[in-house]
C-alpha positions as CSV (number, residue, x, y, z in Angstrom):
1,X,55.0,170.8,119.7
2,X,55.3,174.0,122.0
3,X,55.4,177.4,120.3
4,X,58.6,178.9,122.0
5,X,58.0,182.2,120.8
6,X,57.1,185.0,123.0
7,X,53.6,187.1,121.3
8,X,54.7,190.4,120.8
9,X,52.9,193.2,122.9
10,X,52.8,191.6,126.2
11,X,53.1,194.1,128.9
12,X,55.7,193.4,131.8
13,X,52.6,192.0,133.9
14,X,51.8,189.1,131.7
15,X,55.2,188.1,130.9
16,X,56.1,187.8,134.8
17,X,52.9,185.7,135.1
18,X,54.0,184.0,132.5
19,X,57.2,183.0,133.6
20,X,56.1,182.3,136.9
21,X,53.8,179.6,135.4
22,X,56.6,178.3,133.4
23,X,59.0,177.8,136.1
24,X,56.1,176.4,138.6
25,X,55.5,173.8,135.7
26,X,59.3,173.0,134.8
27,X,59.8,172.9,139.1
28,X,56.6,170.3,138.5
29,X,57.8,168.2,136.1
30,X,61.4,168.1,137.0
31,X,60.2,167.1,140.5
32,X,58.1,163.9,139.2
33,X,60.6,163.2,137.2
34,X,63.6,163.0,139.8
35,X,61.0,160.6,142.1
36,X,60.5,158.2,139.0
37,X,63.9,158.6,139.1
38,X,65.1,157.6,142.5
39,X,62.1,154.5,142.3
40,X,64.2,153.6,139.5
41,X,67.5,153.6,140.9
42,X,65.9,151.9,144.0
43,X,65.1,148.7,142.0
44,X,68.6,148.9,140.1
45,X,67.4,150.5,137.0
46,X,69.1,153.9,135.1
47,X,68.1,157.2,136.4
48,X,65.5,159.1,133.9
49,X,67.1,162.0,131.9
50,X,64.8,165.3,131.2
51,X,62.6,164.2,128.3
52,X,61.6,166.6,125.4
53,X,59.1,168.7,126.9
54,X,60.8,169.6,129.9
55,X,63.5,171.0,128.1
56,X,61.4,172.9,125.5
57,X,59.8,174.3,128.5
58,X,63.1,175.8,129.8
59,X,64.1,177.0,126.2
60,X,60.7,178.4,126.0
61,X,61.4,180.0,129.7
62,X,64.9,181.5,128.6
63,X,63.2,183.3,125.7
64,X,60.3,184.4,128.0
65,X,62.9,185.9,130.3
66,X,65.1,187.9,127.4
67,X,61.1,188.9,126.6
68,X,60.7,190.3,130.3
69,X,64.5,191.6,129.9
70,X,64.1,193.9,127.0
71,X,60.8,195.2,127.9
72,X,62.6,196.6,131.1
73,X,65.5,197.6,129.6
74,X,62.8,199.4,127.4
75,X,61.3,200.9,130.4
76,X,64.5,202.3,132.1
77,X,65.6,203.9,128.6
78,X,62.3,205.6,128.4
79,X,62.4,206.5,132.1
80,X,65.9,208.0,131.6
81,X,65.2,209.9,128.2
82,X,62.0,211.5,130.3
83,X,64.2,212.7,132.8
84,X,66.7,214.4,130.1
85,X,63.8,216.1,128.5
86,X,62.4,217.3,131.7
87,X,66.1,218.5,132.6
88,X,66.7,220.2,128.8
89,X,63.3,222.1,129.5
């Protein structure tokens, strides 16, 4: 099974990589799956729905992207609380 859990201590580099790999994967995978689908459909069959690892893969890519999210709100708090100590001095 997929580990959805983001490591802790990834720097804002490695979690956009991250992501970016993610969501070229999910695009991947949802792709091949929508042509199986239309063959499918062609020959009078039921379209495919997203099986289990696509959809762990876009859990796992909403919890990478609250990751990326807090680690910039991280970095605008620290950029602000700089600026009000440089101000205060």
């Amino acid at each position: 099974m997929m580990d959805l859990n983001v490591p802790a201590g990834l720097t804002r580099e490695e979690l956009e990589r991250e992501i970016a790999d993610m969501a070229k994967e999910l695009g991947r995978l949802g792709g091949l799956r929508e042509a199986e689908s239309d063959r499918r459909v062609a020959k009078g069959g039921a379209p495919l729905t997203p099986n289990i690892t696509e959809a762990a893969l876009q859990i796992r890519l909403v919890m990478w992207r609250k990751a990326l999210d807090a680690v910039e709100r991280e970095e605008r708090e620290d950029a602000a609380r700089g600026a009000a100590e440089t101000e205060a001095a």
